[in-house]
C-alpha positions as CSV (number, residue, x, y, z in Angstrom):
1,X,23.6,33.2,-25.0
2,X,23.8,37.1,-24.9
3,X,25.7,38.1,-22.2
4,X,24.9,41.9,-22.5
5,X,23.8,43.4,-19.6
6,X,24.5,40.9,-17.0
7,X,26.1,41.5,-14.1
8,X,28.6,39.8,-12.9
9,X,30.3,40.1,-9.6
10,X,34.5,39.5,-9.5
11,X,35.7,37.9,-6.1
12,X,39.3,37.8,-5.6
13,X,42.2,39.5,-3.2
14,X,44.2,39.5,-6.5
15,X,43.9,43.1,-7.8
16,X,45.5,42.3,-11.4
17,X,43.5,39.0,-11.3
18,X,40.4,41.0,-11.2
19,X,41.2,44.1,-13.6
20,X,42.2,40.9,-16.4
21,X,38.7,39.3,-15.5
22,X,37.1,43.0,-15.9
23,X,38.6,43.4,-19.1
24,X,37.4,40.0,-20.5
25,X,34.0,40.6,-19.4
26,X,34.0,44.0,-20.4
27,X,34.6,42.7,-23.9
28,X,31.6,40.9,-23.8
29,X,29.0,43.8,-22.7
30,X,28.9,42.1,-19.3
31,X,28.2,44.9,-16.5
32,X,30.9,44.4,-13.8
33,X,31.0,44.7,-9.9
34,X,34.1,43.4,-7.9
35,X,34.8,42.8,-4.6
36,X,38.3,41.9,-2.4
37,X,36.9,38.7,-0.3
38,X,34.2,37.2,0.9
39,X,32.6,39.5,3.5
40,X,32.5,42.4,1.1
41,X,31.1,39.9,-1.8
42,X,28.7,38.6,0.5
43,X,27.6,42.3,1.1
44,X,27.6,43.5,-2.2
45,X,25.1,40.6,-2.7
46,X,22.5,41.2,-0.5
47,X,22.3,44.4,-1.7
48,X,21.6,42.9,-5.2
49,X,21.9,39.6,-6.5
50,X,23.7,39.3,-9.8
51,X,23.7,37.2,-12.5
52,X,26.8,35.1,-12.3
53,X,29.9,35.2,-9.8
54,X,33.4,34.4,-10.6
55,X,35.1,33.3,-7.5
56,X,38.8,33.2,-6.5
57,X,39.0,30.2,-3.6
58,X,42.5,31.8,-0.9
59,X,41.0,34.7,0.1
60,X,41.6,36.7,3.7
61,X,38.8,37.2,6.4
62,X,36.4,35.4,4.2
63,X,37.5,32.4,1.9
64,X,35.7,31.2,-1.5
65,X,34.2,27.8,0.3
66,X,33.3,30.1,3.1
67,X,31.3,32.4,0.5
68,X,30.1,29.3,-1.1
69,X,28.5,28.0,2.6
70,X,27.5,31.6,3.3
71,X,25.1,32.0,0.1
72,X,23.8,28.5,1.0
73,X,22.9,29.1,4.6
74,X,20.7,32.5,3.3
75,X,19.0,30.7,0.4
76,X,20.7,32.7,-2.7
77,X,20.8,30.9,-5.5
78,X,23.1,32.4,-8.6
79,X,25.8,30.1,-10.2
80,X,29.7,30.6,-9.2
81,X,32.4,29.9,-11.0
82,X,35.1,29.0,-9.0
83,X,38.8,30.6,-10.5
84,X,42.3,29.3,-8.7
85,X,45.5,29.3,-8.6
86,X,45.0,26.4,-6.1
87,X,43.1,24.3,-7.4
88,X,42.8,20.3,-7.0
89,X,40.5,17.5,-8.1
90,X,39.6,17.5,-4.2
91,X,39.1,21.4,-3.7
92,X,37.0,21.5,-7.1
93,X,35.0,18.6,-5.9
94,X,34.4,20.0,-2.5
95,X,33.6,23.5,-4.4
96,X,30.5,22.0,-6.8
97,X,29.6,20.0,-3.4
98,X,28.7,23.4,-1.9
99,X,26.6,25.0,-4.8
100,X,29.3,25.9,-7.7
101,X,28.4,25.6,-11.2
102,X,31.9,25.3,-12.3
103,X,35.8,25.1,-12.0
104,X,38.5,26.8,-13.6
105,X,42.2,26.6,-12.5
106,X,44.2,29.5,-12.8
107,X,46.2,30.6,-15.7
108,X,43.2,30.2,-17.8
109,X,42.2,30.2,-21.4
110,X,40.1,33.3,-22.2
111,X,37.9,31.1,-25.0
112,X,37.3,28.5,-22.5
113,X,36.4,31.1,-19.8
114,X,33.8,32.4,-22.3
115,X,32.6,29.2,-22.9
116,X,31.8,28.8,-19.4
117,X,30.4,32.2,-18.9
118,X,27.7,31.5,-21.7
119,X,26.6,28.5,-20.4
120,X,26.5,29.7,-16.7
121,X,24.4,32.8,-17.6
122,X,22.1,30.6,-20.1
123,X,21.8,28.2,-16.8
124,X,20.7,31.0,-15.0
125,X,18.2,32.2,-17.4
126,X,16.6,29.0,-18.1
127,X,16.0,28.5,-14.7
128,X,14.3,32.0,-14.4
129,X,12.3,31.5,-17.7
130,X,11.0,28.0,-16.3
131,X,10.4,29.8,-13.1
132,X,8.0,32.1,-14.4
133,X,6.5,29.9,-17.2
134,X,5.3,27.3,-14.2
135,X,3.9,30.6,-12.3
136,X,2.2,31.5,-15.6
137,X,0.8,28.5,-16.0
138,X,-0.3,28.0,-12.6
139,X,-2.3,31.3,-12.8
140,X,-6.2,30.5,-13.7
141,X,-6.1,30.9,-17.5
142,X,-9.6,30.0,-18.9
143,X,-10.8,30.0,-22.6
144,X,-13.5,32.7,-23.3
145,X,-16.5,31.2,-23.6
146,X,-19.2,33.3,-25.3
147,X,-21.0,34.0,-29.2
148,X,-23.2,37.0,-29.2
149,X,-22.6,39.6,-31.1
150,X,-21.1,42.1,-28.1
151,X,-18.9,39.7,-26.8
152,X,-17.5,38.8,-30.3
153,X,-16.6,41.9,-31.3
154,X,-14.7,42.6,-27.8
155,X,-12.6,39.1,-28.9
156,X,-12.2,40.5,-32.2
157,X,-10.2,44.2,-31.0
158,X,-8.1,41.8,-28.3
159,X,-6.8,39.1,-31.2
160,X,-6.3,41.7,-33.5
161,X,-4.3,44.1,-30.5
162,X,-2.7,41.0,-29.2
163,X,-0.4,40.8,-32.7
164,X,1.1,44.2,-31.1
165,X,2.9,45.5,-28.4
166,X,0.3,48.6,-27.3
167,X,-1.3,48.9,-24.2
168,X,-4.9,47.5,-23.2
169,X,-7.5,49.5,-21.0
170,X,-9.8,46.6,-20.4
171,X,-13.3,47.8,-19.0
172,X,-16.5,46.0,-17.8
173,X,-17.9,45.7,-14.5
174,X,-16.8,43.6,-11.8
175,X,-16.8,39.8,-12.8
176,X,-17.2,40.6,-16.6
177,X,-13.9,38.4,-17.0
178,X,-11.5,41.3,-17.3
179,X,-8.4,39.2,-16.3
180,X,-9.8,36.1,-18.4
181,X,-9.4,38.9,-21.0
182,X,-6.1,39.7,-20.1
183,X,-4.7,36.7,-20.2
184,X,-5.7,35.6,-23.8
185,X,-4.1,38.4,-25.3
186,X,-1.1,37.4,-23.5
187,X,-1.9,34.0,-24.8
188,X,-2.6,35.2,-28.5
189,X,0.8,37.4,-28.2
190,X,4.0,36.9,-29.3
191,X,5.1,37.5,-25.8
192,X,3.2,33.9,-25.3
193,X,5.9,32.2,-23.7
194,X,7.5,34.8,-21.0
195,X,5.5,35.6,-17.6
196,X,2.3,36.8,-17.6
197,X,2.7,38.7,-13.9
198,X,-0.4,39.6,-12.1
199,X,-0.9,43.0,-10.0
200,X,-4.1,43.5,-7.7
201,X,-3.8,47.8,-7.4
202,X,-6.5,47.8,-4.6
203,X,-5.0,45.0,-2.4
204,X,-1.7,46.6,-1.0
205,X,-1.4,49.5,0.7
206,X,0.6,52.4,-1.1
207,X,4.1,51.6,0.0
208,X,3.7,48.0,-0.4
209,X,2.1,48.1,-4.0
210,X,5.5,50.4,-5.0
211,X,7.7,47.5,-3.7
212,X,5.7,44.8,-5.4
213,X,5.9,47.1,-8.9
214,X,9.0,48.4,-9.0
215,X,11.3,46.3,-6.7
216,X,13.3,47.7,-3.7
217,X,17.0,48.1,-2.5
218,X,18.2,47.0,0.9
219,X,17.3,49.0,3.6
220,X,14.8,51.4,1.5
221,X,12.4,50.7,4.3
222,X,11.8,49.3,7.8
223,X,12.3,45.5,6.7
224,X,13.4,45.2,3.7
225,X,16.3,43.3,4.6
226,X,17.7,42.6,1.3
227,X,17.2,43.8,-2.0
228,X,14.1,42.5,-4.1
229,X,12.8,43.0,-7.6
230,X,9.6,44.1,-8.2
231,X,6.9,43.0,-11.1
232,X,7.8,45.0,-13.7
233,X,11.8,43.8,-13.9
234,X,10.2,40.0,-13.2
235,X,8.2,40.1,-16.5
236,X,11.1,41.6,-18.6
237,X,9.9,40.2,-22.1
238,X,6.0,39.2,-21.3
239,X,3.1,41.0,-20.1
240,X,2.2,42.7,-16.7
241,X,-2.0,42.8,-15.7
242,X,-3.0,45.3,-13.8
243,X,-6.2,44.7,-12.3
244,X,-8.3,47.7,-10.1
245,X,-5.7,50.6,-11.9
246,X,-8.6,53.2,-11.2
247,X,-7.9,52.4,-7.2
248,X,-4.1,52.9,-7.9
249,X,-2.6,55.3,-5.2
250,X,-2.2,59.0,-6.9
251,X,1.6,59.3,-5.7
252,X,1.8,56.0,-8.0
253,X,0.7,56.8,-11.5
254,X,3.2,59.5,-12.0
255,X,5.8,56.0,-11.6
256,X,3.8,54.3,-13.8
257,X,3.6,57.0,-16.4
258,X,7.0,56.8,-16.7
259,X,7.0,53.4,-17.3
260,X,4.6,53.4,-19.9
261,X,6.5,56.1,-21.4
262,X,9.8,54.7,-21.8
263,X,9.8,51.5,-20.0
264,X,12.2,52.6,-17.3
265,X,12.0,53.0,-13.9
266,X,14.4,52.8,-10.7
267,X,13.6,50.1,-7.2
268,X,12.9,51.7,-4.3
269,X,15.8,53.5,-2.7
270,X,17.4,53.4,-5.8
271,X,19.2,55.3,-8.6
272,X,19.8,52.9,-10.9
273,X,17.5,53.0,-14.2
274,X,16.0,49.8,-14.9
275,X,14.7,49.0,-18.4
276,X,12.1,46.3,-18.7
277,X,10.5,45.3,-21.9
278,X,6.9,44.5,-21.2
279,X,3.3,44.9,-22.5
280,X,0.7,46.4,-20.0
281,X,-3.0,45.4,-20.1
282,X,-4.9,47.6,-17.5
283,X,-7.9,46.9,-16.0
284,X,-11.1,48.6,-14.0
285,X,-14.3,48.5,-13.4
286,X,-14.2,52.3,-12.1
287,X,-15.4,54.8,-14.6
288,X,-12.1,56.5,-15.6
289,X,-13.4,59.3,-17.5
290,X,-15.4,60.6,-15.0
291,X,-12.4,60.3,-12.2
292,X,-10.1,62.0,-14.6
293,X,-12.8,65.4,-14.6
294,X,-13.0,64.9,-10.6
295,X,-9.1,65.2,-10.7
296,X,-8.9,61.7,-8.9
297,X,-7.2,60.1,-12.1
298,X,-3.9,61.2,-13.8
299,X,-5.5,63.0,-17.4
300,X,-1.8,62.1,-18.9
301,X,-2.0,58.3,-17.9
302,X,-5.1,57.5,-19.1
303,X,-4.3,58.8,-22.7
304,X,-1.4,56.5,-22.1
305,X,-3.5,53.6,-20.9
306,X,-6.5,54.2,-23.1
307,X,-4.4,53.1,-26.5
308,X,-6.4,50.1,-27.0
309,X,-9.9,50.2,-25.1
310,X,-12.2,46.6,-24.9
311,X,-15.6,47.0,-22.9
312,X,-16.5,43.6,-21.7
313,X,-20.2,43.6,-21.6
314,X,-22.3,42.7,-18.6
315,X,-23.8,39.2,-18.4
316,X,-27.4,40.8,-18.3
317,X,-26.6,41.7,-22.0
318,X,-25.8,38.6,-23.1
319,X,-27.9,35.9,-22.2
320,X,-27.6,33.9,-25.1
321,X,-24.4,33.0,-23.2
322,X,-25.9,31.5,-20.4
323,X,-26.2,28.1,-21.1
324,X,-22.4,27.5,-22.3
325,X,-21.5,29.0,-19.8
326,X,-23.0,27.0,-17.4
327,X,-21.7,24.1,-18.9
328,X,-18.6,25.1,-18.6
329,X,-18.7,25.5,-14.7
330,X,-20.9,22.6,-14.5
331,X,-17.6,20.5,-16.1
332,X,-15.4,22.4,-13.8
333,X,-17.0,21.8,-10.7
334,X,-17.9,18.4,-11.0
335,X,-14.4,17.3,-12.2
336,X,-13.3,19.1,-8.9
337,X,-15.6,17.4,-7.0
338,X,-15.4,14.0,-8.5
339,X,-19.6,13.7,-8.6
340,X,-21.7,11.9,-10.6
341,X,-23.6,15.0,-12.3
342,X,-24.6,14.5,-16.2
343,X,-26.1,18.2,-16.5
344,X,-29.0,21.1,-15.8
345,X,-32.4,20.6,-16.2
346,X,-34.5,23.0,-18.4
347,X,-36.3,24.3,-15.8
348,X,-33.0,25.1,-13.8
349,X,-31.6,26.6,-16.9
350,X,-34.3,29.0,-17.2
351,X,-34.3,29.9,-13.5
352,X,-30.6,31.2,-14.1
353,X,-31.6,33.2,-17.6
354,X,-34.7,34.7,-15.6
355,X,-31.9,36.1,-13.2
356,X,-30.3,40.0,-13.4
357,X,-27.0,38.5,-12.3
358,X,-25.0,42.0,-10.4
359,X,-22.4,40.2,-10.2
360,X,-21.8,38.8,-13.6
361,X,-19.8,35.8,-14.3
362,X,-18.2,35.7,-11.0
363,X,-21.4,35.0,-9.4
364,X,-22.6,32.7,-12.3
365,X,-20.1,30.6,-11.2
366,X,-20.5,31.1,-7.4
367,X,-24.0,29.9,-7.8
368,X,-23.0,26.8,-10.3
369,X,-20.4,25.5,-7.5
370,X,-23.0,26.2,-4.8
371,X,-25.2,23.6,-6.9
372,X,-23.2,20.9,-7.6
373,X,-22.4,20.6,-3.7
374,X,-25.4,20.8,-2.9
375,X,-27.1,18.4,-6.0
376,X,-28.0,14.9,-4.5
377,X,-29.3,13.6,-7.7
378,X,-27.5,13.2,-11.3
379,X,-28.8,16.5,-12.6
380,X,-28.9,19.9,-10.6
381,X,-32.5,21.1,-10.0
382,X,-33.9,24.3,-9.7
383,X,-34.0,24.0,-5.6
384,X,-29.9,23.5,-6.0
385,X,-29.7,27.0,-7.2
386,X,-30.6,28.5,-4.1
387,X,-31.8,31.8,-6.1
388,X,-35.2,33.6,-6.1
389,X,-37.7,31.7,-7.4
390,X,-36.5,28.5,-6.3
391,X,-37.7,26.2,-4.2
392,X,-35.4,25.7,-0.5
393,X,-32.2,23.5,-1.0
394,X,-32.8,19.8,-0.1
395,X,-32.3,19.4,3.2
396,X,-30.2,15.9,2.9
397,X,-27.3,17.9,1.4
398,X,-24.1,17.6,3.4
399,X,-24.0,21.5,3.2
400,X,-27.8,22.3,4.1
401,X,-28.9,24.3,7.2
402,X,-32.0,23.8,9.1
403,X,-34.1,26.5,8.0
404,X,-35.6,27.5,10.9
405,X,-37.1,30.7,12.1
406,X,-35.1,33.4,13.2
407,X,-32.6,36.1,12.9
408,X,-31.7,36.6,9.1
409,X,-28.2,37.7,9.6
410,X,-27.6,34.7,11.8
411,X,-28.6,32.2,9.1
412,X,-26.8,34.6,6.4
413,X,-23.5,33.9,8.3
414,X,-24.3,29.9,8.9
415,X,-24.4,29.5,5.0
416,X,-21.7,31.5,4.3
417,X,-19.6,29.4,7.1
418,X,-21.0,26.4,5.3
419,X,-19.9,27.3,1.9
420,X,-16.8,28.5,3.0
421,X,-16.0,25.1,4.8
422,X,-16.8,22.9,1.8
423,X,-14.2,25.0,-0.4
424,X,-11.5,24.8,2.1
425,X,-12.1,21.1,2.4
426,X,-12.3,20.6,-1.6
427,X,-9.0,23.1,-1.7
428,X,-7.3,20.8,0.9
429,X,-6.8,23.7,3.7
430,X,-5.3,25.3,0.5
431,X,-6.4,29.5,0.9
432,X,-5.8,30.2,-2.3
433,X,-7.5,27.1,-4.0
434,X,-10.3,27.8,-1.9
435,X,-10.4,31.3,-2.9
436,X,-10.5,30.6,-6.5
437,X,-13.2,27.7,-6.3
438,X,-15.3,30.9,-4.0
439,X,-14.5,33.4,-6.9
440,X,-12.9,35.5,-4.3
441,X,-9.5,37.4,-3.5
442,X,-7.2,35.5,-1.4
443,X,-7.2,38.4,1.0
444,X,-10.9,38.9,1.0
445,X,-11.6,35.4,2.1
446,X,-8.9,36.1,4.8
447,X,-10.9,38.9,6.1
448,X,-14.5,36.6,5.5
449,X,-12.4,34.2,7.9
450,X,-11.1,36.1,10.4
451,X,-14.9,37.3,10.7
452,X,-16.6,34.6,10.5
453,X,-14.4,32.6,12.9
454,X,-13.7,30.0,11.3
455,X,-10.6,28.3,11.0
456,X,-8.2,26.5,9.0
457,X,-9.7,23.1,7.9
């Protein structure tokens, strides 16, 4: 395990205990931080959390087990070696009981200390590494699906730029499957097994979006209430997406400049540099060049974003797409829904190539989901499309609405109650499942919530 870097925090009253502790973890690159007892430990850690603690046990105001019971109380989790003079079976028993990872009695043996402080720190970061792996896999990571000749050269740039560590300026408009994009050259990277992090530019406001990038310190703002790391330090060794970047906040991309530049940066309220080693894939479906002549884009970080630049091509362009691609959602939504479907009829399947499709894959598979709810047979129709040129959904579906004459925005809303409904009860009462079986942004089906009434299922 390579301990350079890591911080570790020193707790004991003893001051020549703690300068011989200093000098052994000095020797192994470790960056140090001490403190005298518990209340100023417990302090120093709330400010930041560090990688490992080596704890002394008789300490005045606030003892080690005190400490221990503290941290356990407020939900921090880093592993503590405990380090005595007073130690006992009992007392080292009743330590691990309260969340240490280990006991060492006092004099110790500097090898065996070393030992200990590998293993700790490896603890640590298998725990974080697992951590972000099981949030990387829980992320929606598709396979591309697609073989005409525009969408095969775009796979061809991203497999060949995924070998590297250069930035990606993914383009395409909205539901062009910029992210699905993103994530298979993390996928196809060397970086394949760290976190693949996830930023939304457009769905926080300014000072929130800062946090969530670059971490904060304690008290940088009204609640932040202890210190926090942002995205960037999270995904030290993977890749970080960030979707909507032509909607990032102007006071932002000089931060993110710097970043990009040389992959430092300091939390919010902070001085400390940070360095994190990560890839950036970018995304937008804004057209940058034109915002960087209006002024409303940094010139200097697009050159710095535009390294390596993939235009995903609308679905209109590709038709020859369609009908794997409707298999595809077909599978998905039926194994989500447990029905009996076998397929799409002909006639359904060229109702949805007839189509202009705005909205691109997003709303390929919005209408796909929208059919297998609402099929009642064992292949979807035409009429379970609900599009132009089909006939009225069957009536016998649990999901259909009495089509009846009257207002249009009235029976606009009843659908969209209806659909929404379905997903929330498919998803559970889960919002986000719901939001990702609806295509949708967690926080826009929030807001289609809150104004359609409808609550939690």
């Amino acid at each position: 395990m390579d301990t350079a870097g890591a911080r570790v925090l020193v707790v004991d009253d003893d001051a020549t205990s703690r300068r011989l502790l200093e000098v052994r973890l000095r020797a192994l690159q470790c960056e140090v931080a001490t403190a005298t007892d518990g209340q100023e430990a417990l302090a120093a850690i709330q400010q930041e959390v560090p990688a490992l603690m080596l704890l002394d046990l008789q300490m005045p105001r606030m003892g080690g087990m005190e400490l221990l019971r503290a941290l356990r109380r407020e939900g921090i989790d880093l592993p503590v070696i405990v380090i005595t003079a007073h130690g006992s079976i009992e007392t080292a028993v009743e330590a691990i009981k309260e969340g240490a990872y280990d006991f060492l009695p006092k004099p110790f043996d500097p090898k065996h200390l070393e030992i200990v402080i590998r293993k700790a720190l490896e603890r640590r970061q298998l725990a974080e590494s697992n951590q972000l792996l099981r949030e990387t896999l829980a992320a929606r990571s598709p396979d591309i699906l697609g073989n005409s000749p525009l969408f095969q050269r775009a796979i061809e740039v991203a497999r060949k730029v995924a070998a590297t560590n250069s930035t990606v300026l993914l383009l395409g408009e909205s539901g062009t499957g910029k992210e699905v994009f993103a994530h298979a050259i993390h996928r196809w990277s060397p970086r394949k097994d760290r976190a693949f992090v996830v930023v939304n530019c457009v769905a926080l406001s300014e000072q929130l979006l800062e946090s969530e990038l670059f971490g904060h310190e304690k008290g940088a703002f009204t609640g932040a209430h202890q210190a926090k790391k942002g995205k960037f330090e999270v995904a030290h060794g993977g890749s970080v997406f960030l979707d909507e970047i032509g909607d990032m906040p102007h006071g932002l991309q000089a931060k993110l400049l710097r970043v990009l530049q040389d992959h430092t940066f300091e939390r919010v309220g902070g001085t400390r540099p940070i360095r994190a080693d990560i890839r950036v894939i970018a995304a937008t479906n804004r057209d940058l060049d034109t915002a960087v002549k209006d002024g409303r884009f940094r010139e200097d970080l697009f050159y710095r974003l535009n390294v390596v630049r993939i235009t995903l091509p609308p679905l209109r362009d590709r038709k020859e797409d369609l009908p794997v691609l409707v298999q595809h959602f077909v599978t998905r939504f039926v194994t989500e829904t447990k029905k009996a479907i076998r397929g799409v009829t002909k006639e359904a399947v060229d109702l949805l190539v007839a189509q202009a499709w705005p909205g691109n894959i997003r709303e390929l598979a919005n209408v796909i989901e929208r059919a297998v709810v609402l099929c009642g047979g064992d292949q979807i129709e035409p009429e379970d499309l609900a599009l132009p040129g089909a006939v009225a959904p069957s009536l016998s579906s649990p999901l259909a609405i009495p089509v009846e004459v009257g207002e249009y925005r009235e029976r606009i809303k009843e659908y969209k109650q209806a659909i929404i409904k379905a997903a929330l009860r498919q998803a559970a009462g889960n919002q986000t499942k719901a939001a990702e079986l609806l295509g949708l942004q967690r926080t826009y089906l929030v807001k289609l919530l809150r104004a359609l009434k409808i609550r939690d299922q």
